[in-house]
C-alpha positions as CSV (number, residue, x, y, z in Angstrom):
1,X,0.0,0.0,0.0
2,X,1.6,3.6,-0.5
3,X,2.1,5.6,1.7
4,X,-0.7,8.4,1.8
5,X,0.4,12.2,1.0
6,X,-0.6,14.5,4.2
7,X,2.0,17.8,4.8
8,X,2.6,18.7,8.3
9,X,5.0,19.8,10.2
10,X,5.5,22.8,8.0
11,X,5.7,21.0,5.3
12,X,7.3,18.1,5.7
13,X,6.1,14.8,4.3
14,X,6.4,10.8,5.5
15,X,8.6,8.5,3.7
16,X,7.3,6.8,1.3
17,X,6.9,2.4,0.5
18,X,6.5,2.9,-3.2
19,X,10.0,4.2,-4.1
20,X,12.8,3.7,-6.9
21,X,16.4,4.2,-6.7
22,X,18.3,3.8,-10.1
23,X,21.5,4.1,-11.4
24,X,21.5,5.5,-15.3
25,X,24.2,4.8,-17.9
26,X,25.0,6.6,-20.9
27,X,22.3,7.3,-23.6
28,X,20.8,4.2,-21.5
29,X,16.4,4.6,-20.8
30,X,15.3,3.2,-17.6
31,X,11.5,3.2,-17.5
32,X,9.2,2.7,-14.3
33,X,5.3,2.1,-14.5
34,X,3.3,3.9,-11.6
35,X,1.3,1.2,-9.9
36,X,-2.4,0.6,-9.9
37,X,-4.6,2.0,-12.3
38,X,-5.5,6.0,-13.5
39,X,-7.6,6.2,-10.5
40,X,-4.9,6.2,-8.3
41,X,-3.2,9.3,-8.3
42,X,0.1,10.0,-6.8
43,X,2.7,13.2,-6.1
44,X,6.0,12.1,-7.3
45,X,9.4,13.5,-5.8
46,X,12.2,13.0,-8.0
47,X,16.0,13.3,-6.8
48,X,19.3,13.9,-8.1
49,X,23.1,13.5,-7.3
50,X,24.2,17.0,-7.6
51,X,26.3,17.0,-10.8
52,X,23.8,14.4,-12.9
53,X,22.6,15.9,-16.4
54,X,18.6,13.7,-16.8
55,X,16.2,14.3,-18.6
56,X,12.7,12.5,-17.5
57,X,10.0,11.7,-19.7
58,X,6.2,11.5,-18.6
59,X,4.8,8.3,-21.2
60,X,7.3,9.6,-23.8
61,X,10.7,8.7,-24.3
62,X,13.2,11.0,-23.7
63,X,16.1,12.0,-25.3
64,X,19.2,13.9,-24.5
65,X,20.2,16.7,-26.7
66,X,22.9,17.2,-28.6
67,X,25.1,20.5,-28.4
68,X,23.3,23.2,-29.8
69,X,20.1,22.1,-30.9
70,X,16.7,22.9,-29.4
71,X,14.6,19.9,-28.1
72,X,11.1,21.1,-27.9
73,X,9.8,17.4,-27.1
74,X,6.2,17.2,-25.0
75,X,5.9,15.4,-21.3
76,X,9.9,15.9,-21.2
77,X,11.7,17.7,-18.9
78,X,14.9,18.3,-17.5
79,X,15.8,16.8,-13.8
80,X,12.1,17.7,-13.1
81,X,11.4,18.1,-9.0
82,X,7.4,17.3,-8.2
83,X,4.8,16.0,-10.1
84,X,1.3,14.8,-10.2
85,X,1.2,10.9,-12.1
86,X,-1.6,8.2,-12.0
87,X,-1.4,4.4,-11.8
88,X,-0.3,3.0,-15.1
89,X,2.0,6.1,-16.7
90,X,5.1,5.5,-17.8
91,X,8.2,7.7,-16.3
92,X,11.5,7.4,-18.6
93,X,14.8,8.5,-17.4
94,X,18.1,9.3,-19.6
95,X,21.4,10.8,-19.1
96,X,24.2,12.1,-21.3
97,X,26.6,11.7,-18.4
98,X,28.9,8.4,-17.8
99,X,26.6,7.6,-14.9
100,X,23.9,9.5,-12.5
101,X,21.8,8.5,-10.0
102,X,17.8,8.7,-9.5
103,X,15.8,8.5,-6.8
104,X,11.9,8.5,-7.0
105,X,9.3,8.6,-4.3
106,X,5.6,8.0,-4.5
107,X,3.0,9.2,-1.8
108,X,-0.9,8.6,-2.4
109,X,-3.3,11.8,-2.7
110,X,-6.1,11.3,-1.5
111,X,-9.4,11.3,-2.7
């Protein structure tokens, strides 16, 4: 069961039983699928070692840029912080960097 999202404590949140911790490789696309169906609906924390260049894709698949071109792609953003997902979308993660690691966090809204 995932954890339920409540903010107390000026603004803190509980720790959350639906997480993912990955470690990216080059040019590499990691994909997780948010549990349970589109009824379920979910904030989603993402977090980054300090250096890593990703680039996370919400059910699209992203792609990092080369030097001096413009990607305008939809539902993909650079080392994106909070979001609102459902059960069943897709989050992709890539990196141009020899390595970086990702760590995601799930917590239940309610309702």
């Amino acid at each position: 069961m995932t954890t339920m999202y409540n903010s107390n404590f000026d603004g803190t949140s509980p720790f959350s039983d639906t997480t993912a911790n990955m470690a990216l490789a080059t040019g590499a696309v990691l994909t997780f699928t948010v549990p349970g169906t589109d009824k379920n609906k979910y904030q989603a924390t993402f977090s980054y070692n300090a250096t890593s260049n990703v680039f996370v894709g919400y059910n699209a698949t992203p792609v990092s840029p080369l030097a001096g071109v413009i990607d305008s792609d939809s539902n993909v953003e650079f080392r994106p912080k909070k979001h609102y997902v459902k059960g069943g979308d897709v989050l992709s993660f890539i990196t141009p960097d020899a390595s970086a690691y990702v760590g995601l966090s799930l917590l239940a809204i309610p309702g």
